[in-house]
N, C-alpha and C positions, 0 to 999 in steps of 0.2 A: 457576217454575223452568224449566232447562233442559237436556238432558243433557250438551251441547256435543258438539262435530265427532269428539272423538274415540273417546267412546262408542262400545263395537264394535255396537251396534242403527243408531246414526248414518250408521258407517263403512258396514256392510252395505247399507245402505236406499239410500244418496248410489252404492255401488259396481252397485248394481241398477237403479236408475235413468238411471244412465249407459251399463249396458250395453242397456240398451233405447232410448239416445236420448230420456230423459225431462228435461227442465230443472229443474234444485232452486230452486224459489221458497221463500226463508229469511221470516217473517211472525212476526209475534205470532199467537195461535192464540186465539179467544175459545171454547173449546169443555171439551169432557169432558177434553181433554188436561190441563189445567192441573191438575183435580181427581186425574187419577193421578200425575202428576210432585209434586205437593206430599206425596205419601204414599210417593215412592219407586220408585218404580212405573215401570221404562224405556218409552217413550213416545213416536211420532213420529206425524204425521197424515201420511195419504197423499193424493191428488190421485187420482181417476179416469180424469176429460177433462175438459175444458173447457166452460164457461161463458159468457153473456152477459146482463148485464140480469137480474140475480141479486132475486129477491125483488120480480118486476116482472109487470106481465099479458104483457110481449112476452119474458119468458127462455124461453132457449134452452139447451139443450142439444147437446152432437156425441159421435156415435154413435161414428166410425172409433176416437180416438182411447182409447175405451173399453179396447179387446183390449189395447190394452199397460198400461192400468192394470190391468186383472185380476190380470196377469201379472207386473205390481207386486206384488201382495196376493198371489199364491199364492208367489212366490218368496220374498217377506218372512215368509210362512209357513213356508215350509220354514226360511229362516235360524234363525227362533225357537227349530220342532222340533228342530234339530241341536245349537243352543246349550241346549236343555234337555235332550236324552240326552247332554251330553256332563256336564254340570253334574251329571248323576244318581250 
């Protein structure tokens, strides 16, 4: 399953992203995600940084682009917070 675009966890996550100059790569997601979204359960995978040579003796990791994915995670944190004191 999936939550679709307009999902306000979607709308947030796409509107955080963008305010930080992050690119929304749209994917099939083979992960833990699917097992909350089939239960209901609102759901998005985040991105960190960047990658190369994934699951290889030469991958790579980049550091810079790190601090704005944090900054993904805490701000998608706070959205959650707000949406669940407001839900309360």
């Amino acid at each position: 399953g999936d939550l679709g675009y307009s999902h306000p966890l979607v709308a947030s996550v796409r509107a955080i992203m963008e305010t930080l100059d992050i690119p929304a790569t749209v994917q099939p997601s083979m992960s833990e995600l699917s097992a909350l979204l089939v239960r209901d359960i609102p759901s998005v995978t985040l991105g960190l940084t960047h990658a190369e040579h994934y699951n290889e003796l030469d991958e790579t990791v980049q550091i810079e682009p790190l601090f704005r994915g944090l900054a993904q995670v805490i701000a998608t944190l706070q959205v959650i917070d707000q949406s669940l004191a407001t839900d309360a």
